[in-house]
C-alpha positions as CSV (number, residue, x, y, z in Angstrom):
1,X,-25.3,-54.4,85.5
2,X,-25.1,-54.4,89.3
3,X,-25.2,-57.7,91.0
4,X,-25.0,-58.9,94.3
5,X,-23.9,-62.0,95.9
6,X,-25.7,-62.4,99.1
7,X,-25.9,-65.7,101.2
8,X,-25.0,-67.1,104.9
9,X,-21.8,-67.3,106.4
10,X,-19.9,-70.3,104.8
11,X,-22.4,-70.9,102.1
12,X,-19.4,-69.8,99.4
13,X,-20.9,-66.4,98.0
14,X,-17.6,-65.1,98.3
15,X,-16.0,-68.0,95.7
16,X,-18.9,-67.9,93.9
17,X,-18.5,-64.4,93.1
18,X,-14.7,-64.2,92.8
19,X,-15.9,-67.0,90.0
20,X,-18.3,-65.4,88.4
21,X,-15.3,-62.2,88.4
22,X,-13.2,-64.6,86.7
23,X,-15.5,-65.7,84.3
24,X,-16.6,-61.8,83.5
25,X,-12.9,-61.0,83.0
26,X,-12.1,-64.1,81.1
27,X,-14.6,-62.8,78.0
28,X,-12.9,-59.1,78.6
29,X,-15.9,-57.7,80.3
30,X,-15.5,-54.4,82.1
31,X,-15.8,-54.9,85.7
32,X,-15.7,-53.4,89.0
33,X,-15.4,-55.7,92.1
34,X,-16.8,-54.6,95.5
35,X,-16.0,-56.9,99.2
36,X,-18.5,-55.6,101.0
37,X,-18.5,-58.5,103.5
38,X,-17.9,-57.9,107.2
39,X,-14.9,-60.8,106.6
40,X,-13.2,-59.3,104.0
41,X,-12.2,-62.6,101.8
42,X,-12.6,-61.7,98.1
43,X,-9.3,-60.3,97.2
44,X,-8.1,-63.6,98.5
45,X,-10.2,-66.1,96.6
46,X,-9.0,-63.5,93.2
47,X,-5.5,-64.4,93.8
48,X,-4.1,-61.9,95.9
49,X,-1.7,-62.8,98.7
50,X,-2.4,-62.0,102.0
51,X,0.1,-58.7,102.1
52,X,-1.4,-57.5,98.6
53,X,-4.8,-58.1,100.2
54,X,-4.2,-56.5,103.3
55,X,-3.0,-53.4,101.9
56,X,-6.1,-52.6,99.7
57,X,-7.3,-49.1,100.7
58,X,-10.3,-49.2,102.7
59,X,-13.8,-47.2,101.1
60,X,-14.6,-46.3,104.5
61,X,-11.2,-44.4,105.1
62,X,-12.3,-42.6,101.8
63,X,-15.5,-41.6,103.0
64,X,-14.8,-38.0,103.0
65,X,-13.5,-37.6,99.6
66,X,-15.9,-39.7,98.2
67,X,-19.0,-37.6,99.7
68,X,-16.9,-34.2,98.2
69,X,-16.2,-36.0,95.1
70,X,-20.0,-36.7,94.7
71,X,-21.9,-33.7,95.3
72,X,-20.4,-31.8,93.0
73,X,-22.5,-28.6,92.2
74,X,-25.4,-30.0,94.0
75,X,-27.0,-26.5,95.0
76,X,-29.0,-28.9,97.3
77,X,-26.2,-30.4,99.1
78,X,-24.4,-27.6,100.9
79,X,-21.6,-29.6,102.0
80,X,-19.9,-32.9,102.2
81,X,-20.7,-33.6,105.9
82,X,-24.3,-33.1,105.2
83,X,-24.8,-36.3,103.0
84,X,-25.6,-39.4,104.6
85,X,-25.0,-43.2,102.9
86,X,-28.3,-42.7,101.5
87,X,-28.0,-39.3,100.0
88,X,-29.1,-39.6,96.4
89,X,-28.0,-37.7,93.5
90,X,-29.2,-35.0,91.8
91,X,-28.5,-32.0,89.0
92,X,-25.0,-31.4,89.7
93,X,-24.2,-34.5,91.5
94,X,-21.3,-36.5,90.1
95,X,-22.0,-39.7,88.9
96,X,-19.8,-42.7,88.6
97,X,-19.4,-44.9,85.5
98,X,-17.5,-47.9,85.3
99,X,-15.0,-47.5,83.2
100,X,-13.8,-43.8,83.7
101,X,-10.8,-42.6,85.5
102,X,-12.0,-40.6,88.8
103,X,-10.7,-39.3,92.1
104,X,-12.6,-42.2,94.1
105,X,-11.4,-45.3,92.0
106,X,-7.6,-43.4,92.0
107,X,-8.3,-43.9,96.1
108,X,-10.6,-46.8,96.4
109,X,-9.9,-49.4,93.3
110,X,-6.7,-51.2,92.6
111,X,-6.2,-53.1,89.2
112,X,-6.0,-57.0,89.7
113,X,-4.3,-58.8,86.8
114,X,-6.4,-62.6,86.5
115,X,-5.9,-65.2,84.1
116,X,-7.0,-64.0,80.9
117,X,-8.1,-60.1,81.7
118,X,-8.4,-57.5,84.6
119,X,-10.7,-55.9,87.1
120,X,-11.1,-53.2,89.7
121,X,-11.6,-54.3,93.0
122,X,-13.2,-52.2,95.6
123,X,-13.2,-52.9,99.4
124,X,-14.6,-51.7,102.3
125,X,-12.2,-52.6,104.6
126,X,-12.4,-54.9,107.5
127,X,-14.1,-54.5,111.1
128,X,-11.2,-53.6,113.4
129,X,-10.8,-53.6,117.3
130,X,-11.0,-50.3,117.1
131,X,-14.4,-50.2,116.0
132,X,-16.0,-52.1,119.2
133,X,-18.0,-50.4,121.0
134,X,-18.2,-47.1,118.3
135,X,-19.3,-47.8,115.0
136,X,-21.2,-50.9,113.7
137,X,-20.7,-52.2,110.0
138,X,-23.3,-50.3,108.7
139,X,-21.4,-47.5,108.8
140,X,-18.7,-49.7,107.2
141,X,-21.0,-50.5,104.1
142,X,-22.1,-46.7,103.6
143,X,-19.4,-45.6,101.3
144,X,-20.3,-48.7,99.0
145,X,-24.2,-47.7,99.2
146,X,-23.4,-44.2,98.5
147,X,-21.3,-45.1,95.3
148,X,-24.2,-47.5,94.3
149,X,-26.3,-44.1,94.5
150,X,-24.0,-42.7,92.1
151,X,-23.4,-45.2,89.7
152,X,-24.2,-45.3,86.3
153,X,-23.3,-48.4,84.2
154,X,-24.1,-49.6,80.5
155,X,-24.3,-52.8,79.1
156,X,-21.5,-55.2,79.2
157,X,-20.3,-53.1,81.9
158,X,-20.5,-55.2,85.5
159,X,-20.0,-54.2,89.7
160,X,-20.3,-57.4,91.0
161,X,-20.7,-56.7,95.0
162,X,-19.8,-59.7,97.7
163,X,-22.4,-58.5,100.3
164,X,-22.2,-59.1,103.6
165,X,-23.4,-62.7,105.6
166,X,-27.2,-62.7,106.1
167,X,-29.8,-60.3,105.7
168,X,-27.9,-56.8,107.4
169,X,-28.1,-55.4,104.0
170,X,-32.1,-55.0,105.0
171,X,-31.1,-52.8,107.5
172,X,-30.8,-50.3,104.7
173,X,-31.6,-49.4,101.4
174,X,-28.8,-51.4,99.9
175,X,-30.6,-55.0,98.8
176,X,-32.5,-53.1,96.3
177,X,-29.8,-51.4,94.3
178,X,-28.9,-54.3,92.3
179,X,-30.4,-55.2,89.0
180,X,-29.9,-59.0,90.1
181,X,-29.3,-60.8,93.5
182,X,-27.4,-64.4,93.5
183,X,-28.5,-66.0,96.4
184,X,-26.3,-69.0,96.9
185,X,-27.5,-71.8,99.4
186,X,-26.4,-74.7,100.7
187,X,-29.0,-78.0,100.9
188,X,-29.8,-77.4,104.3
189,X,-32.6,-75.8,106.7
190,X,-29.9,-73.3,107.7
191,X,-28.8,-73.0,103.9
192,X,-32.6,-71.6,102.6
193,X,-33.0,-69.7,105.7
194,X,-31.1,-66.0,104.2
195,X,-33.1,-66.9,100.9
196,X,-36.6,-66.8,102.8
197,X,-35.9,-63.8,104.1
198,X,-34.1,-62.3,100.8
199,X,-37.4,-63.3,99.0
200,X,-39.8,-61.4,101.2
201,X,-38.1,-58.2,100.7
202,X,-37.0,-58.6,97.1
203,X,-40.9,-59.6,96.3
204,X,-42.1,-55.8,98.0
205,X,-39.2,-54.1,96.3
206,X,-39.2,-55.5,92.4
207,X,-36.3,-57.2,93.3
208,X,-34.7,-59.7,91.0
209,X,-33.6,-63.1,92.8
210,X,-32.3,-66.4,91.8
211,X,-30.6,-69.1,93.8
212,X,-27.2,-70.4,93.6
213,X,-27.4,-74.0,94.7
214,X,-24.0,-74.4,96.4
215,X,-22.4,-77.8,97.4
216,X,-24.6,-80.0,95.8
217,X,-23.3,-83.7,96.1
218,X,-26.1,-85.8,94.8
219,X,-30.3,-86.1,93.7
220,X,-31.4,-85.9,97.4
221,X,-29.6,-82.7,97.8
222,X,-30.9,-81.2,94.6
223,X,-34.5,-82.2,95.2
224,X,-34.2,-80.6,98.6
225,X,-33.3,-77.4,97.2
226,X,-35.9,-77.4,94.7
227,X,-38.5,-78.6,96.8
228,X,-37.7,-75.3,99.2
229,X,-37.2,-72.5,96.7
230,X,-39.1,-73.7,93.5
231,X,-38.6,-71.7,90.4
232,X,-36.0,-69.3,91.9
233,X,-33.4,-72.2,91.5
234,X,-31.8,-71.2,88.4
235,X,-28.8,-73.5,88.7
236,X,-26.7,-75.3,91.1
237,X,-22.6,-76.0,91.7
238,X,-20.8,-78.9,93.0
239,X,-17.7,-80.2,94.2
240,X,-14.5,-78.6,92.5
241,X,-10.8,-79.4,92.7
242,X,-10.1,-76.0,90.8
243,X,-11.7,-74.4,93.3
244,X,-9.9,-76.4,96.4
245,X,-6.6,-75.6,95.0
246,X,-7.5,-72.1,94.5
247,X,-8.5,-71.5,98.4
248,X,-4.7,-73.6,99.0
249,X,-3.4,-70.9,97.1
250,X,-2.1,-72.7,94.3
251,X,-4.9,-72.5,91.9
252,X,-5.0,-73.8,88.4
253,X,-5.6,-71.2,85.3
254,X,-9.1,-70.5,85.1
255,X,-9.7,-71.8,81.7
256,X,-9.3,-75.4,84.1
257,X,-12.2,-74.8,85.8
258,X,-14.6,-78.1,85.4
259,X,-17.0,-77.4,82.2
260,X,-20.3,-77.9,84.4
261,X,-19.0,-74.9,86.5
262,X,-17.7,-72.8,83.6
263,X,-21.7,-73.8,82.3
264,X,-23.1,-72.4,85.2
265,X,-20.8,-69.4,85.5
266,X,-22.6,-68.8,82.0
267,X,-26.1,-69.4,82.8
268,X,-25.3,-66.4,85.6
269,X,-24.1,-64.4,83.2
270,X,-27.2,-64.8,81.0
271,X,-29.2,-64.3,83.6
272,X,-27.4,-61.0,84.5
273,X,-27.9,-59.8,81.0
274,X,-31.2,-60.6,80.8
275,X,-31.9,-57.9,83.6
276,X,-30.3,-54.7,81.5
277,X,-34.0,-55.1,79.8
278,X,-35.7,-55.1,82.7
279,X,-34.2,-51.9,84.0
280,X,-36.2,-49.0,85.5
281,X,-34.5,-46.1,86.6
282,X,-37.8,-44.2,87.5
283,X,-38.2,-47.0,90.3
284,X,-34.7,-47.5,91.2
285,X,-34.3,-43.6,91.8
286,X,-38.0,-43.9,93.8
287,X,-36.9,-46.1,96.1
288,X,-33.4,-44.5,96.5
289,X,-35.7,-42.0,97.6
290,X,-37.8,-44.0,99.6
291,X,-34.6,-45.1,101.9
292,X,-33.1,-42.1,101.8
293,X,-36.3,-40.1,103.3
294,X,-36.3,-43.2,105.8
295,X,-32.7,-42.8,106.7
296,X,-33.2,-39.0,107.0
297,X,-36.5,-39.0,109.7
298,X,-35.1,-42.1,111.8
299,X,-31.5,-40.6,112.4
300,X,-30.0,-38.5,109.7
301,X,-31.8,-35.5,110.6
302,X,-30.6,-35.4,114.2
303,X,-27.2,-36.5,112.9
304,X,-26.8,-33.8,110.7
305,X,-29.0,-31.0,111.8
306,X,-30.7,-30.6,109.0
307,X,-33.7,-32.0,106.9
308,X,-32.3,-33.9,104.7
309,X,-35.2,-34.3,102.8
310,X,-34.3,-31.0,100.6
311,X,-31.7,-33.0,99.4
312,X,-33.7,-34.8,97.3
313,X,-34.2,-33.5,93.8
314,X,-37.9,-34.2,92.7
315,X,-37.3,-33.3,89.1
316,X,-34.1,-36.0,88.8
317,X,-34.1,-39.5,87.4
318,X,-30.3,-41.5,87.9
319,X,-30.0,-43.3,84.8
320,X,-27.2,-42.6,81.2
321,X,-28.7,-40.2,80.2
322,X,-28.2,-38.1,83.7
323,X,-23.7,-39.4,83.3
324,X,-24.2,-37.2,80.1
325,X,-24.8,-34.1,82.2
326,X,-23.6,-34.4,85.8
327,X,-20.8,-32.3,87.2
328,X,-17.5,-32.1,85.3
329,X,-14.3,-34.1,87.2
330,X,-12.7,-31.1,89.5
331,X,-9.9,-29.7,87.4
């Protein structure tokens, strides 16, 4: 499953997810972690010092190989520097799965050893000074997008992505890529804000959304929250000293995590299940499609100086039965 944790700055998606990672690797799930965040914070809150975290390759450094890694034998992708972060897949496209050996994990992942298991974790790499004035983190985010595009995971399998602060993931096609959104918000007006906007989208798109409640301290905060988003509460989290020694640096071993937040760590997990039998990859391929087309006419076209709508292969449907027959690794 493909999930997303999206939320305002400071609302905790980012130790919310490196939780719910925890929790994942704790039960020896397979799973691929993904900061996607313009602050990159997540390999952090998993443990990693800040010279470990620091030297984590970059997706966006990558972007090259991973474009020449993923076309493949694409006869409708004639090179690398063609494909935009929307570019979907098609026959002869190589397609990503998440527990395989490949040329973009060997550059993009690096193995974290938790508590009780291990992960990949994936980052796009940080903002720099040297990106003022010339790029904007869109272009930051596109190598994760494009892998999304390519990605083909089972059951018990898990990329569990730290999005970015806000809504800048609807500035693209990426919101809808995920087979569940975790929208965590605080009790406040500023708190439900992102989730307003998150449920507008996800409602046009057949996106599945539930809300995190985040720093819940008593009834009046929990009434508040289920006053404003209703039926797309699905649980809530409060205070934790496991988690304030964790972001001191000196945290506990998971399995010390308070029981009600282990018990909502699970009820996300079930709820993350639940969507593998929801899946459409007819739709999720259509509205790859969809953005990518968009994409193509608003900019990509003039980028590239093509039209990149012969990219798209009408007789192609991403899904496991495509991972069976995409393009062989390059020898």
């Amino acid at each position: 499953m493909k999930i997303a944790f999206a939320g305002k700055g400071g609302s905790g998606k980012t130790t919310l997810s490196s939780l719910f990672i925890r929790h994942l690797a704790a039960q020896q799930a397979r799973v691929v972690a993904v900061d996607a965040d313009i602050n990159q914070h997540l390999g952090a809150a998993l443990g990693l010092d800040e010279h470990e975290a620091g030297r984590l390759p970059a997706m966006g450094a990558h972007l090259a190989l991973i474009k020449e890694y993923l076309r493949g034998t694409n006869p409708r992708i004639t090179s690398a520097e063609k494909m935009i972060k929307t570019t979907p897949p098609g026959r002869g496209s190589r397609l990503l799965r998440v527990v395989e050996d490949n040329p973009v994990f060997d550059a993009c992942a690096r193995t974290v050893l938790l508590d009780d298991g291990r992960i990949r974790l994936m980052a796009t790499g940080p903002f720099t000074e040297s990106d003022l004035g010339v790029a904007c983190y869109h272009s930051k985010v596109g190598a994760v997008e494009l892998c999304l595009n390519h990605l083909v995971d089972g059951p018990d399998e898990y990329v569990v992505v730290d999005m970015t602060a806000g809504s800048d993931s609807f500035a693209s096609g990426m919101f809808t890529r995920f087979d569940m959104t975790f929208l965590v918000a605080e009790p406040t007006r500023k708190g439900v804000s992102v989730y307003r906007q998150y449920r507008d989208y996800a409602r046009d798109f057949g996106v599945a959304l539930r809300v995190v409640g985040n720093k819940i301290q008593g009834p009046d905060d929990l009434g508040f929250l289920r006053e404003e988003v209703g039926d797309d509460l699905l649980v809530t989290v409060g205070h934790s000293d496991w988690v304030r020694s964790m972001e001191k640096g000196r945290p506990p071993r998971f399995a010390e995590l308070e029981e009600p937040n282990h018990a909502a760590l699970r009820t996300l997990r079930q709820a993350a299940d639940a969507s593998y039998a929801r899946r459409d990859w007819v739709r999720y391929t259509r509205q790859m499609v969809h953005f990518h087309l968009k994409n193509a006419e608003s900019w990509g076209n003039a980028k590239t100086g093509s039209d990149l709508a012969a990219q798209v292969d009408p007789g192609f449907v991403l899904g496991e039965q495509a991972a069976q027959v995409s393009a062989p690794q390059p020898a």
